[in-house]
MARBA-3410 file (N, C-alpha, C, O; in Angstrom, 1 decimal):
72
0.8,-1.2,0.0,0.0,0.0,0.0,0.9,1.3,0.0,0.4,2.3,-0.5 ~ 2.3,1.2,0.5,2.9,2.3,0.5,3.3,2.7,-0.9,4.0,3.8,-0.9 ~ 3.1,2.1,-2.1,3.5,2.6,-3.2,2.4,3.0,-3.9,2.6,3.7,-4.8 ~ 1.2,2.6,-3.6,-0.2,3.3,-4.0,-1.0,4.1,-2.9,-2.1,3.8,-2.7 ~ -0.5,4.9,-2.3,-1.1,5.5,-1.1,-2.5,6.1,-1.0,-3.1,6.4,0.1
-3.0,6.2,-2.1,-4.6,6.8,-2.7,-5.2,5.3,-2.5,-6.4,5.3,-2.8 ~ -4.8,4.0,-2.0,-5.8,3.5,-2.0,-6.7,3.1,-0.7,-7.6,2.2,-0.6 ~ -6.1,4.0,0.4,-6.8,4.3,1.5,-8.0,5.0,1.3,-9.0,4.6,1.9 ~ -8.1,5.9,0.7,-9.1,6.8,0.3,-10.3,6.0,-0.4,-11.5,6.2,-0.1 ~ -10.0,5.2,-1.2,-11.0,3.8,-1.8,-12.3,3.7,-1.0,-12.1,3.7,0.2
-13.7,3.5,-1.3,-14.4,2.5,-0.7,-14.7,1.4,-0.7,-15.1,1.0,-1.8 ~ -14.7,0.4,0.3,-14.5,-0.9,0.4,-14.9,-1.4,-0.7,-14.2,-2.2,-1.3 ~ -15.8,-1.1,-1.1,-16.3,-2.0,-2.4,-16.0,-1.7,-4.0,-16.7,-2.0,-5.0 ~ -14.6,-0.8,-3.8,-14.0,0.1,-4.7,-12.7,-1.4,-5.2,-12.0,-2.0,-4.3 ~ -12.5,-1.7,-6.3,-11.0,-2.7,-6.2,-10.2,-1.8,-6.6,-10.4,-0.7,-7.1
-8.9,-2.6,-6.1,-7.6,-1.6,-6.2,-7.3,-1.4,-7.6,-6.7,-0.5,-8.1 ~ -8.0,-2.5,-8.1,-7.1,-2.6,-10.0,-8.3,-3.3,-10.5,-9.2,-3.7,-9.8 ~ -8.1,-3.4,-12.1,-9.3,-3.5,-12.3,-8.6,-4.7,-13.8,-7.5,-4.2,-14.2 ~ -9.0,-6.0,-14.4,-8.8,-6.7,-15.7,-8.7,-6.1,-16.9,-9.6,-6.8,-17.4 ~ -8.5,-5.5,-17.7,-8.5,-5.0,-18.8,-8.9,-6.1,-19.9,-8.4,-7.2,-19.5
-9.7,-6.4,-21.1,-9.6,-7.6,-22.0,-8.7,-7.0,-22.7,-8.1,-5.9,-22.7 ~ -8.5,-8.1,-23.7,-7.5,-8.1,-24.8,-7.4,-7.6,-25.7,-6.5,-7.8,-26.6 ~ -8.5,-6.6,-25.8,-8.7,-5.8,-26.7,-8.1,-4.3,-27.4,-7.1,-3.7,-26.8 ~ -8.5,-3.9,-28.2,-7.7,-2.6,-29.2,-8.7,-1.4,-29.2,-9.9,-1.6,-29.5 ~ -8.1,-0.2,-28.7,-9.3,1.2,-29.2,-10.0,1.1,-30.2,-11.3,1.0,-30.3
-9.4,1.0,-31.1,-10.8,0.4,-32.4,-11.8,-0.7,-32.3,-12.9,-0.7,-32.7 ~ -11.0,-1.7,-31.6,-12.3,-3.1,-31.4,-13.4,-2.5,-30.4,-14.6,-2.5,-30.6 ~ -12.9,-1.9,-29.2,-13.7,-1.2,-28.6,-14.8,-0.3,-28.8,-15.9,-0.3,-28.4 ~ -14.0,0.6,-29.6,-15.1,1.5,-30.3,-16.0,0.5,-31.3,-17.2,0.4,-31.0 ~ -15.4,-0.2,-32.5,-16.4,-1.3,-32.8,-17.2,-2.0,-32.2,-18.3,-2.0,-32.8
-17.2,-2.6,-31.4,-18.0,-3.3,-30.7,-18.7,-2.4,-29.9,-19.8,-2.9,-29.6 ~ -18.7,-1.4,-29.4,-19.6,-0.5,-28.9,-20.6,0.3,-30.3,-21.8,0.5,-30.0 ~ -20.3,0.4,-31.0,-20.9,0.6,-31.8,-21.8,-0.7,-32.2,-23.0,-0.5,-32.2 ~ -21.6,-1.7,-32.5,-22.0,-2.5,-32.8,-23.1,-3.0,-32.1,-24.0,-3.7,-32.8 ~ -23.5,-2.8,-30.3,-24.3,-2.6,-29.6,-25.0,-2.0,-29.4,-26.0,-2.5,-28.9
-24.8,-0.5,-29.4,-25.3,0.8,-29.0,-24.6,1.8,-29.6,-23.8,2.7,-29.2 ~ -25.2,1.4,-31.1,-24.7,2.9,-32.3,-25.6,4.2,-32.2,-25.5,5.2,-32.9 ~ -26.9,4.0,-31.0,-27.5,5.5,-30.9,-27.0,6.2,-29.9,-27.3,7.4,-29.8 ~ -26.1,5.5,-28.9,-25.9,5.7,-27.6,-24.8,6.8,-28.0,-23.9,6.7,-28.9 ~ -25.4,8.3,-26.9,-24.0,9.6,-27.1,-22.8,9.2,-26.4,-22.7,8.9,-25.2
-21.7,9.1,-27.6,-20.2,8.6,-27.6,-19.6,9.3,-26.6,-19.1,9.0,-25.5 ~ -19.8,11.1,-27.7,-19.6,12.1,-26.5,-20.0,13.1,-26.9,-20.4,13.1,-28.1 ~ -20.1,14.6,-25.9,-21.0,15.9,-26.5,-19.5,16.8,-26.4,-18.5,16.4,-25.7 ~ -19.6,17.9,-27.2,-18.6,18.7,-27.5,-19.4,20.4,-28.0,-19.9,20.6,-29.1 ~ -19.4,21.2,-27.2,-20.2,22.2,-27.5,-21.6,21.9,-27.9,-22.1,22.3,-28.9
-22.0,21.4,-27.2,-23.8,21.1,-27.0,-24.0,20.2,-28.1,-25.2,19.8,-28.4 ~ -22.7,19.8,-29.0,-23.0,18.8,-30.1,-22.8,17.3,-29.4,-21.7,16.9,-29.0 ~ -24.2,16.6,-29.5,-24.1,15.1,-29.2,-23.2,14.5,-30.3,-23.2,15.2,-31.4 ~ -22.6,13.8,-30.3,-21.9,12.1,-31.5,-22.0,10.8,-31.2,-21.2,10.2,-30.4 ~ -22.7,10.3,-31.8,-23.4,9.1,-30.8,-22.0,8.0,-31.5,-21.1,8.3,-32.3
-22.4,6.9,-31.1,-21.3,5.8,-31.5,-20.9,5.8,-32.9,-19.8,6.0,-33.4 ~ -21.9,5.6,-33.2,-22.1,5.1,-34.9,-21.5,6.1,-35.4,-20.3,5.8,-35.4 ~ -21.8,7.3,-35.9,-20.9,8.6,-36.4,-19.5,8.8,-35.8,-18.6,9.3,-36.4 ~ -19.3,8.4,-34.6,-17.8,8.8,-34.2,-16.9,7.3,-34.7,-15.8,7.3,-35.0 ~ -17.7,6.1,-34.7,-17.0,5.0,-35.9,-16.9,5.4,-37.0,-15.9,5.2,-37.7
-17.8,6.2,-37.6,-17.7,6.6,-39.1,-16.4,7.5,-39.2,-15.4,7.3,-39.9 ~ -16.6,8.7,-38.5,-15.4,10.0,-38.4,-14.3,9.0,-38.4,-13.7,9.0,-39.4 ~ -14.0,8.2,-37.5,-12.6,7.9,-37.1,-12.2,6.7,-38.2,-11.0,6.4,-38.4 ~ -13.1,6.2,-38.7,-13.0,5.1,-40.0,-12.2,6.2,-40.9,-11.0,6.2,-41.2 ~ -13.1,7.2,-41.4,-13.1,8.2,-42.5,-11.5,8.9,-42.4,-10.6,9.0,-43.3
-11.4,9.0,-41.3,-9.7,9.8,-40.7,-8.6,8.7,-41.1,-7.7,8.9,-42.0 ~ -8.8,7.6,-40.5,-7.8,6.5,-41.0,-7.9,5.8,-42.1,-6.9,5.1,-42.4 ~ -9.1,5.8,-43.3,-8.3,5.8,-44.6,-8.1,7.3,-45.2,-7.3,7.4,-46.1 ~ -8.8,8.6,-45.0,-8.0,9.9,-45.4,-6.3,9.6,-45.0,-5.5,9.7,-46.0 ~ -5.7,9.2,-44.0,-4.1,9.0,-43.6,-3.8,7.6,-44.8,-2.9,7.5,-45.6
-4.6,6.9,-44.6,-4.1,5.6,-45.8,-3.4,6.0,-47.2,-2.3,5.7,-47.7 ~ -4.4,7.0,-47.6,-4.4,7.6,-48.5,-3.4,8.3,-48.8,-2.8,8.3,-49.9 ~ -3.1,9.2,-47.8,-1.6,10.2,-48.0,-0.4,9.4,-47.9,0.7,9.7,-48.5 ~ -0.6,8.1,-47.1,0.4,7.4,-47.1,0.6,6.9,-48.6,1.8,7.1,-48.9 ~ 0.0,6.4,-49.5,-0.1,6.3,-50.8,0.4,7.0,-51.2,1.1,6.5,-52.0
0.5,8.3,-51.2,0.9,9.4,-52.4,2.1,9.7,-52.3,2.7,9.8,-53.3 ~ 2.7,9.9,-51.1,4.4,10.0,-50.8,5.0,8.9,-50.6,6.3,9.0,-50.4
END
């Protein structure tokens, strides 16, 4: 405990650490979309972006970079 000292502060039914799966930010965002593509991703100046659109934006982003990578 002396090398995590915030975890006194915890409530009991708080765990110190938590499993991560084996998963990738994209699979994540995938698969959340894939569930709950109406559900808001996140809001940004009173603008909602629900799953499904913020999969689309970030699909759209990484082949626009595909792309540049092609050309040089």
């Amino acid at each position: 405990m002396a090398s995590r000292p915030w975890l006194k502060n915890y409530e009991p039914h708080v765990p110190a650490g938590i499993q991560y799966p084996d998963k990738t930010i994209p699979q994540f965002l995938s698969d959340t979309q894939g569930k709950h593509p109406r559900y808001i991703a996140c809001t940004f100046n009173d603008i909602d972006t629900t799953y499904e659109e913020l999969n689309g934006k970030v699909n759209g982003m990484a082949h626009a970079l595909r792309k540049l990578e092609n050309i040089t």
